[in-house]
Gaussian input, Z-matrix of N, CA and C with variables (Angstrom, degrees):
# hf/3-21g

backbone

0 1
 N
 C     1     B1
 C     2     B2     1     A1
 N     3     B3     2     A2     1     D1
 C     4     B4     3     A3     2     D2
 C     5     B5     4     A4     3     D3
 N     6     B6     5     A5     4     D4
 C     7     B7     6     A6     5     D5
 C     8     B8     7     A7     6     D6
 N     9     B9     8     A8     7     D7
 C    10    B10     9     A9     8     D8
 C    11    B11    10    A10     9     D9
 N    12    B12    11    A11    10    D10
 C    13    B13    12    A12    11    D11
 C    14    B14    13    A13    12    D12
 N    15    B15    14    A14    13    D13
 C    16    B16    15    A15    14    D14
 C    17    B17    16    A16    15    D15
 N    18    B18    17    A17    16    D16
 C    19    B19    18    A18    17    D17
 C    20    B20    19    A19    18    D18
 N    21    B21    20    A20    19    D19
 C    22    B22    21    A21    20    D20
 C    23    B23    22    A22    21    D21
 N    24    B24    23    A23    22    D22
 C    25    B25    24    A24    23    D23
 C    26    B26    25    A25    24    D24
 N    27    B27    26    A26    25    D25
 C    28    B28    27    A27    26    D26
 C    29    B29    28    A28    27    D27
 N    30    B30    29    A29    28    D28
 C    31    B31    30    A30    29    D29
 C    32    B32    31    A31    30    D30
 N    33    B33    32    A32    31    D31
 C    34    B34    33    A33    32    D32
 C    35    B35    34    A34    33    D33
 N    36    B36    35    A35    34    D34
 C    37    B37    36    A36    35    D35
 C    38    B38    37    A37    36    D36
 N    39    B39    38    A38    37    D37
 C    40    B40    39    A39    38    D38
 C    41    B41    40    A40    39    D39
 N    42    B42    41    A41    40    D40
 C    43    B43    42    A42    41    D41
 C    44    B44    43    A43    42    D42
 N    45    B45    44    A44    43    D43
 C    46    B46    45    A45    44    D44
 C    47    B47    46    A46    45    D45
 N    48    B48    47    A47    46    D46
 C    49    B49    48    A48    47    D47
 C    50    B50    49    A49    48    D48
 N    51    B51    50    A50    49    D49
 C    52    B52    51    A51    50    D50
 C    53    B53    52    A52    51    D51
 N    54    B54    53    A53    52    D52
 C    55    B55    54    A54    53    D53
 C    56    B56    55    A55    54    D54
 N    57    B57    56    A56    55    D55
 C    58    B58    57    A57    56    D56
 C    59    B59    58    A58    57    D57
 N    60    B60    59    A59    58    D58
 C    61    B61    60    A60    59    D59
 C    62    B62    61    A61    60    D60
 N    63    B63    62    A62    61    D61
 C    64    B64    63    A63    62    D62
 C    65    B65    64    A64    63    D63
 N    66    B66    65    A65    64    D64
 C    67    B67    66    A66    65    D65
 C    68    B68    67    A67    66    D66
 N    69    B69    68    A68    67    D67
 C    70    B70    69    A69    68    D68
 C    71    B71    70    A70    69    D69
 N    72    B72    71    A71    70    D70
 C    73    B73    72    A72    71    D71
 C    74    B74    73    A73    72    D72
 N    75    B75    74    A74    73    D73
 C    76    B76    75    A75    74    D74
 C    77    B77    76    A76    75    D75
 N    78    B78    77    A77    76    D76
 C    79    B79    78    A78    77    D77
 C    80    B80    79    A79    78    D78
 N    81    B81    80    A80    79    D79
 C    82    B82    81    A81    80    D80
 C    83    B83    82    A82    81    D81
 N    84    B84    83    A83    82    D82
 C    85    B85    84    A84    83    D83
 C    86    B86    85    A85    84    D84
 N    87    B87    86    A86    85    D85
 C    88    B88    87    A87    86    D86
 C    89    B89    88    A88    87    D87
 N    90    B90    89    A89    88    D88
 C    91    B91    90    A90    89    D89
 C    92    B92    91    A91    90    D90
 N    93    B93    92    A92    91    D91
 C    94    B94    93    A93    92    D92
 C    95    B95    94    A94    93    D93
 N    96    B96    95    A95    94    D94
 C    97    B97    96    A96    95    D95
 C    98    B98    97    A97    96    D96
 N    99    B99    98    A98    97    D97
 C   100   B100    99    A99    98    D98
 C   101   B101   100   A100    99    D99
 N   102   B102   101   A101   100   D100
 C   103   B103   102   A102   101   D101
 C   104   B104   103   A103   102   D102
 N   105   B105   104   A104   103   D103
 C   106   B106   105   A105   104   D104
 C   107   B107   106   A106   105   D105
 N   108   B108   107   A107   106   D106
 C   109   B109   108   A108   107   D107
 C   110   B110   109   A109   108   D108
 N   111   B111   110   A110   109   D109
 C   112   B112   111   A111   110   D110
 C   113   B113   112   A112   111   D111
 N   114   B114   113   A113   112   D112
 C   115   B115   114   A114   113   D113
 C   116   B116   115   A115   114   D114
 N   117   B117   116   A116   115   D115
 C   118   B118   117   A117   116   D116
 C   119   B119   118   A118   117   D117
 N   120   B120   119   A119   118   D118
 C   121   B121   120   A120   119   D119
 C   122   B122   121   A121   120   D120
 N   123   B123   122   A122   121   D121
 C   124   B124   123   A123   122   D122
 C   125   B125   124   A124   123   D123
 N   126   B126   125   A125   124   D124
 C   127   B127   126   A126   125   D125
 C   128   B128   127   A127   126   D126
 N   129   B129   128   A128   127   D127
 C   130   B130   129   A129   128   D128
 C   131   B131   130   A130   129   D129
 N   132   B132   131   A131   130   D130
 C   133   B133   132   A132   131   D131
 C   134   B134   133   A133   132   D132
 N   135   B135   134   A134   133   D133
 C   136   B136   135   A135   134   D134
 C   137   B137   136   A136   135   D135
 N   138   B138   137   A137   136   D136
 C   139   B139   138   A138   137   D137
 C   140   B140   139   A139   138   D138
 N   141   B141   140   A140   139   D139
 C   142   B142   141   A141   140   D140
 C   143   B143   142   A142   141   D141
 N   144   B144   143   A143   142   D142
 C   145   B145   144   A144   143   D143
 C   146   B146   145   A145   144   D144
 N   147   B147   146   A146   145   D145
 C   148   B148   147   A147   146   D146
 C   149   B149   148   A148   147   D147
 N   150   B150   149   A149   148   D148
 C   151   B151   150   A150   149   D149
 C   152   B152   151   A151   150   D150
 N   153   B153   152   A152   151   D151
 C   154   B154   153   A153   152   D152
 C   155   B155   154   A154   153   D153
 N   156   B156   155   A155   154   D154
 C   157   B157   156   A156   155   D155
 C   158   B158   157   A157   156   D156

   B1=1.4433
   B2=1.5225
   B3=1.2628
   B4=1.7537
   B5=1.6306
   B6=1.8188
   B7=1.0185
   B8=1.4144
   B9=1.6641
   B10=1.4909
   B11=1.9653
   B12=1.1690
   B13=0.9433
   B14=1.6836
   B15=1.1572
   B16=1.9618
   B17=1.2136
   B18=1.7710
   B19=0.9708
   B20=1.5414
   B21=1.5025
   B22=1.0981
   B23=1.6960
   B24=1.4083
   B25=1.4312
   B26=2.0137
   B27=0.9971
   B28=1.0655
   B29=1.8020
   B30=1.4053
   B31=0.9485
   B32=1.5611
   B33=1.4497
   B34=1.4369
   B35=1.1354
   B36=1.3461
   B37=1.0778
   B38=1.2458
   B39=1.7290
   B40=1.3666
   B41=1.8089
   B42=1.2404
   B43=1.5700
   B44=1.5767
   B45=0.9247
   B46=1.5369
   B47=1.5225
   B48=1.3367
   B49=1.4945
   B50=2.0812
   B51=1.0466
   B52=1.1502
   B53=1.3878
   B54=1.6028
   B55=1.6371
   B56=1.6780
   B57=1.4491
   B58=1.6770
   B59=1.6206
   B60=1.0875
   B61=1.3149
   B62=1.5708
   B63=1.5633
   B64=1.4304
   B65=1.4399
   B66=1.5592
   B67=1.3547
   B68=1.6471
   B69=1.3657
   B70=1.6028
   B71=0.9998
   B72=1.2208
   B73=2.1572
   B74=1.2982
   B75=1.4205
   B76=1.5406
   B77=1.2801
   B78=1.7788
   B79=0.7052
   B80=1.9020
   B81=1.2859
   B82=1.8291
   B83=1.1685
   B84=1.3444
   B85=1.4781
   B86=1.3228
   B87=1.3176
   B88=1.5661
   B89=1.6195
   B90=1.4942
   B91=1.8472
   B92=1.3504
   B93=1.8720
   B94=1.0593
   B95=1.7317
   B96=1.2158
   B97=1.8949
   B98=1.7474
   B99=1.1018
   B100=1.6700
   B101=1.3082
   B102=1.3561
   B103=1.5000
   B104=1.4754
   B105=1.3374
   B106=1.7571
   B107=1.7237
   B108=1.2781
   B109=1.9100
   B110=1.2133
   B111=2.0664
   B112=1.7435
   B113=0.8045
   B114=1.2039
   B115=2.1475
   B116=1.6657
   B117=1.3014
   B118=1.6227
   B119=1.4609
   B120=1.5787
   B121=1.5665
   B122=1.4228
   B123=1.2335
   B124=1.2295
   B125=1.7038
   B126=1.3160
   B127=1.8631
   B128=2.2826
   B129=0.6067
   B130=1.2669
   B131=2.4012
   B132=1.4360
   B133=1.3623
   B134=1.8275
   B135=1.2305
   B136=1.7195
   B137=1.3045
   B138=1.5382
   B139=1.4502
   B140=1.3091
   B141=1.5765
   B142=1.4427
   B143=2.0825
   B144=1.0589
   B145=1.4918
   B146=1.6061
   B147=1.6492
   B148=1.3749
   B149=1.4584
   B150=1.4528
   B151=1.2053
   B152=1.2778
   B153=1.5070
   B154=1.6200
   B155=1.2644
   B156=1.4975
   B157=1.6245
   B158=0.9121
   A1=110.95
   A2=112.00
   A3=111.92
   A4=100.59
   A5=141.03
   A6=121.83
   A7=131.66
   A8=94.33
   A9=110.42
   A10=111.27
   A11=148.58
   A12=149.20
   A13=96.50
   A14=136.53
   A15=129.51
   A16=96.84
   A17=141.75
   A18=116.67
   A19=118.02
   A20=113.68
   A21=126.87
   A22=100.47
   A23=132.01
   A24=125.16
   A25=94.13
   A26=120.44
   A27=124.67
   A28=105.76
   A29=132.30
   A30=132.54
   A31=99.63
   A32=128.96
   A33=123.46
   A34=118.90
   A35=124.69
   A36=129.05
   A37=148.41
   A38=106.57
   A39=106.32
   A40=143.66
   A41=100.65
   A42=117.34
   A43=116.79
   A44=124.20
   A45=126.35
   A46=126.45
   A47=105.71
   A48=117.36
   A49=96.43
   A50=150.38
   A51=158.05
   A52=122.52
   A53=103.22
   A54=110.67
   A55=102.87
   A56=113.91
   A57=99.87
   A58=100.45
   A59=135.04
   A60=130.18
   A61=112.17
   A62=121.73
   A63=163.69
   A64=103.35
   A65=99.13
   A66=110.97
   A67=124.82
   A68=110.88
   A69=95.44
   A70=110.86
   A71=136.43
   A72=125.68
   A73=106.32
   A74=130.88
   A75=122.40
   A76=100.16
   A77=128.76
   A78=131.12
   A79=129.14
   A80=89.84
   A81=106.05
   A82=83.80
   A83=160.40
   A84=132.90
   A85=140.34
   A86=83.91
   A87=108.04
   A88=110.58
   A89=104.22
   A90=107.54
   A91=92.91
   A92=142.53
   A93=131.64
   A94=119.93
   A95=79.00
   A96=96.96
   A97=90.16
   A98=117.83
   A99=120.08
   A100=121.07
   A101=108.03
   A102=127.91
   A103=122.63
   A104=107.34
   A105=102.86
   A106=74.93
   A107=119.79
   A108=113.35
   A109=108.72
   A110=89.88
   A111=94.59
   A112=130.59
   A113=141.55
   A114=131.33
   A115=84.23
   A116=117.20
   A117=98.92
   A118=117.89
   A119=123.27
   A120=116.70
   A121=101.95
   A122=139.05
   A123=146.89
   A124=104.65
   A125=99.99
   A126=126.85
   A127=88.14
   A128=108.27
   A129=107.18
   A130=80.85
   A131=94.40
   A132=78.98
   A133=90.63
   A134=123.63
   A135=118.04
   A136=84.78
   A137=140.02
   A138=138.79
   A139=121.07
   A140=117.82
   A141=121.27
   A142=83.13
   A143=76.23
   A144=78.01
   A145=133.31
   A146=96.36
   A147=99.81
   A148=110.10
   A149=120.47
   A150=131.19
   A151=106.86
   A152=114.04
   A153=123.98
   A154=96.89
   A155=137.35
   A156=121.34
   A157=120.43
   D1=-55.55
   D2=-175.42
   D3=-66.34
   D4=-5.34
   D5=158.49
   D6=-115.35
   D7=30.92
   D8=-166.43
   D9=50.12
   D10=52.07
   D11=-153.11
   D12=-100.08
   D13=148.80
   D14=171.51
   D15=85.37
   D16=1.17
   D17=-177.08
   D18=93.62
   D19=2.41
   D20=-170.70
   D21=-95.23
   D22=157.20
   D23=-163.59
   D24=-87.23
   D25=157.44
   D26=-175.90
   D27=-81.37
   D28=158.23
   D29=-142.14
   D30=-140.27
   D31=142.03
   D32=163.08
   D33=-72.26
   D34=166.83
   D35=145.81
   D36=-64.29
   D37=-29.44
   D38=128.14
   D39=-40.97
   D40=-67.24
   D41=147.61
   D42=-20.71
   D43=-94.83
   D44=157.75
   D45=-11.43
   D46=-68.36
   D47=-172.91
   D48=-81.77
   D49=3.94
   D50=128.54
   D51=-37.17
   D52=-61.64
   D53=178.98
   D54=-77.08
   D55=-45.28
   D56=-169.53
   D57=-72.16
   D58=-22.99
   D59=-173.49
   D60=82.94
   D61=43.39
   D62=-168.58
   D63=-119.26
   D64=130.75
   D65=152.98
   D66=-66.46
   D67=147.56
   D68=-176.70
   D69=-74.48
   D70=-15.59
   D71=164.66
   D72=-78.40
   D73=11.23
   D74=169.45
   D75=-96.88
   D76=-57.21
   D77=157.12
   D78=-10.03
   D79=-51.17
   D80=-160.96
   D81=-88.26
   D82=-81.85
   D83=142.29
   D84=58.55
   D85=-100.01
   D86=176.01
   D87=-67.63
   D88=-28.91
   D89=-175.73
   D90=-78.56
   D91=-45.96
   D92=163.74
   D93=-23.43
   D94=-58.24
   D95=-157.41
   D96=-53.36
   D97=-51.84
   D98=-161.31
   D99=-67.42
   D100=-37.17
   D101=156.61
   D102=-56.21
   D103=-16.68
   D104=-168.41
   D105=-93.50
   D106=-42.60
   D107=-161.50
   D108=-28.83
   D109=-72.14
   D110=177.41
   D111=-76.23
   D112=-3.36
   D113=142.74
   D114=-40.47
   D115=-81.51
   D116=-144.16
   D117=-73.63
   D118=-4.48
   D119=148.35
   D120=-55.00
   D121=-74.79
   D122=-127.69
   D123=-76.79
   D124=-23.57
   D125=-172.65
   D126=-80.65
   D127=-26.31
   D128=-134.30
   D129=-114.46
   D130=-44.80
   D131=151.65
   D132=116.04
   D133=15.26
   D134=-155.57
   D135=-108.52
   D136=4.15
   D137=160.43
   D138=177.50
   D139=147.15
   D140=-133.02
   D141=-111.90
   D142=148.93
   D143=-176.80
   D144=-63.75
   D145=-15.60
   D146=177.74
   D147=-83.68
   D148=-2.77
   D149=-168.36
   D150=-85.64
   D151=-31.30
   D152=-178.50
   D153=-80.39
   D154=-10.68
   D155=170.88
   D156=-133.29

């Protein structure tokens, strides 16, 4: 959602942290945290990056 991904419009972070009922630095956060995952799947080799797009 926060990168519009499916064709879906991309979303703020404001936006976001509105509907979950999140601050927007929790928010930014949590998008950190998820982003470091897949570097280290992708580091690590359990999916190739062209596969994620």
């Amino acid at each position: 959602r926060r990168y519009g991904l499916g064709g879906a419009s991309a979303s703020t972070l404001e936006e976001i942290a509105f509907d979950l009922n999140l601050t927007r630095e929790r928010v930014r956060q949590i998008q950190i945290e998820a982003l470091d995952q897949l570097r280290r799947i992708i580091r690590r080799g359990g999916v190739s990056r062209d596969n994620l797009l």
